[in-house]
matplotlib code that plots the C-alpha trace (Angstrom):
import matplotlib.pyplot as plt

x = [131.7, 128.6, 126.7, 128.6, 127.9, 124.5, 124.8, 126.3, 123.9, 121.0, 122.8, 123.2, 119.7, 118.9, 116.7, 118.0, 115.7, 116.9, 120.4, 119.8, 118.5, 121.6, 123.6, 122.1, 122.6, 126.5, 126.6, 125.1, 127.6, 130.5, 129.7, 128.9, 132.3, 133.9, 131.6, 133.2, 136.6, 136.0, 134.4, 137.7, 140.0, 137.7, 137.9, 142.0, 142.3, 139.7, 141.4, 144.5, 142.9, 141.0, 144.8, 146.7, 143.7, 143.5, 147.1, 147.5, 150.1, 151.3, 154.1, 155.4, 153.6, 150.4, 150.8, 152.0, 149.4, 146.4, 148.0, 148.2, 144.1, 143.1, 144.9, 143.3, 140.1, 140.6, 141.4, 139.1, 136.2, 137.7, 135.8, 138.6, 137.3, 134.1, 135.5, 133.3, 133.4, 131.4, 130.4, 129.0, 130.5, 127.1, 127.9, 131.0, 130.1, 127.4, 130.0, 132.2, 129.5, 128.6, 132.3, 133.5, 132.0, 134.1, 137.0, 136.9, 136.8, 139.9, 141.4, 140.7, 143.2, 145.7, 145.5, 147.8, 149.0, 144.9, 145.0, 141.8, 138.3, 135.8, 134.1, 137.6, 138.9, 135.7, 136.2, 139.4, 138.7, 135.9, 134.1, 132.4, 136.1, 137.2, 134.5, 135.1, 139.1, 138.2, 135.9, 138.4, 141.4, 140.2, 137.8, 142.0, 143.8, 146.3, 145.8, 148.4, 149.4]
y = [54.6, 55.3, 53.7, 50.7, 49.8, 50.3, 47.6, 45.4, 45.6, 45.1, 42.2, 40.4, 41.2, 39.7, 43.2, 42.5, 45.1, 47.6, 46.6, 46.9, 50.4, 51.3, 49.4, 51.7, 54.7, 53.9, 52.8, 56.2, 58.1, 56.7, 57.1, 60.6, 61.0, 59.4, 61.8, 64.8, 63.4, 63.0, 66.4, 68.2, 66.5, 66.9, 70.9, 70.9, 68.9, 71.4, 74.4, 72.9, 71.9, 75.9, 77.3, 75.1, 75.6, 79.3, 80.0, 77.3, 75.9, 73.6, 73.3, 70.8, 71.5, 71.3, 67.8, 66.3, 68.2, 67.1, 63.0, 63.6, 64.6, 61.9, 59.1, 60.2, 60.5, 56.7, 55.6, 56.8, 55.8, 51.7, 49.4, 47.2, 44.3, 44.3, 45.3, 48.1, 51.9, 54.0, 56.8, 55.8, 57.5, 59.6, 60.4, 61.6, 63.7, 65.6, 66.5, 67.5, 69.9, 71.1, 71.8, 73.6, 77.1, 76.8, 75.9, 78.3, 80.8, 79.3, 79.2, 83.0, 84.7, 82.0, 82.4, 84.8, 86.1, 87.3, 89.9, 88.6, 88.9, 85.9, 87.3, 87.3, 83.9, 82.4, 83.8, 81.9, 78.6, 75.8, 74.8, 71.7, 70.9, 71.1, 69.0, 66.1, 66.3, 65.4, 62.8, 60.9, 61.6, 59.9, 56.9, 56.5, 54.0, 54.8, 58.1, 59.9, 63.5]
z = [125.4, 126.8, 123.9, 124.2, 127.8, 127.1, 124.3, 126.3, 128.9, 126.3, 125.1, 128.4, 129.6, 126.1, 124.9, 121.6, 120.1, 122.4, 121.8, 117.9, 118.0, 120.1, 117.7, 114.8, 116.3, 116.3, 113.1, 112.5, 114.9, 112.4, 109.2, 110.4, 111.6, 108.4, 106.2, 108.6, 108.1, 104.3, 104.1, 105.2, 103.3, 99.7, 101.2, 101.0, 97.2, 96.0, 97.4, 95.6, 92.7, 92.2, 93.1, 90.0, 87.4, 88.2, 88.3, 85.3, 87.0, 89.7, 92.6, 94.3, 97.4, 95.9, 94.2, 97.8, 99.1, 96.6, 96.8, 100.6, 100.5, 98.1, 100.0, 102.9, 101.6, 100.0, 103.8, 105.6, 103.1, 102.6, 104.6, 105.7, 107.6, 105.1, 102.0, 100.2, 101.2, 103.5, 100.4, 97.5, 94.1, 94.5, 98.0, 97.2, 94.3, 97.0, 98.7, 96.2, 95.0, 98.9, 99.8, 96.8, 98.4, 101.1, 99.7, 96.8, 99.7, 101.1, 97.9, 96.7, 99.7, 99.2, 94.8, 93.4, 96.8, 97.4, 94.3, 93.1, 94.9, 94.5, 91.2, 89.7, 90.5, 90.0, 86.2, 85.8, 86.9, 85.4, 88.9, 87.2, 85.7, 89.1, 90.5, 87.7, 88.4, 92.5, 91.5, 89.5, 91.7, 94.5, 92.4, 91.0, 93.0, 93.2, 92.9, 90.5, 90.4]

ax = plt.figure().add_subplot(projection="3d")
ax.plot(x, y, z, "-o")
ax.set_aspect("equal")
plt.show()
């Protein structure tokens, strides 16, 4: 809020470059929150999508749970009032490739009841396969599952 009474006040004062570097640094603040907001659902489909290729096999849960992640993910990335999206396809694949750590080491407790440690689920699952599948779920609209 801060930000934005300090953009007003540039505005009115009529320091438009002040007011345009403050206007920056918000665009900035958002798309950093949208990339965080992105970032944890692409966490949850992976986890989902490691669980059904290692166990090679789905549920219910995980399907709601994987179209529940990519529709979010579709959200929060759709410029609405601009048309367009926040991430690029590129974008999105970074952070595909930067999140699948973590949420393979979500996924390896929650796998199989935790019977396998990391070097043993890692064996039984394609991580570039994995990667390709998120990429094209949420580039799908609407997703399918």
């Amino acid at each position: 809020m801060e930000k934005l009474l300090e953009l007003r006040a540039g505005l009115e004062q009529q320091h438009y470059a002040d007011a345009l570097v403050l206007l920056r640094e918000m665009e900035e603040i958002s798309k950093d929150d949208k990339i965080n907001q992105v970032r944890r659902f692409i966490i949850l489909l992976l986890m989902h999508l490691i669980k059904q290729h290692s166990a090679s096999k789905t549920t219910r849960s995980w399907n709601l749970s994987i179209y529940n992640s990519v529709k979010e993910i579709q959200w929060i990335n759709k410029r609405y009032k601009s048309g367009g999206y926040y991430l690029t396809v590129k974008e999105l694949q970074v952070i595909i490739t930067e999140t699948y750590p973590v949420a393979f080491k979500n996924a390896v407790p929650k796998a199989f009841e935790g019977i396998y440690e990391d070097e043993q689920l890692g064996q039984l699952v394609d991580r570039f396969q994995i990667e390709q599948q998120a990429l094209k779920l949420i580039l799908l609209q609407p997703p399918i599952i």
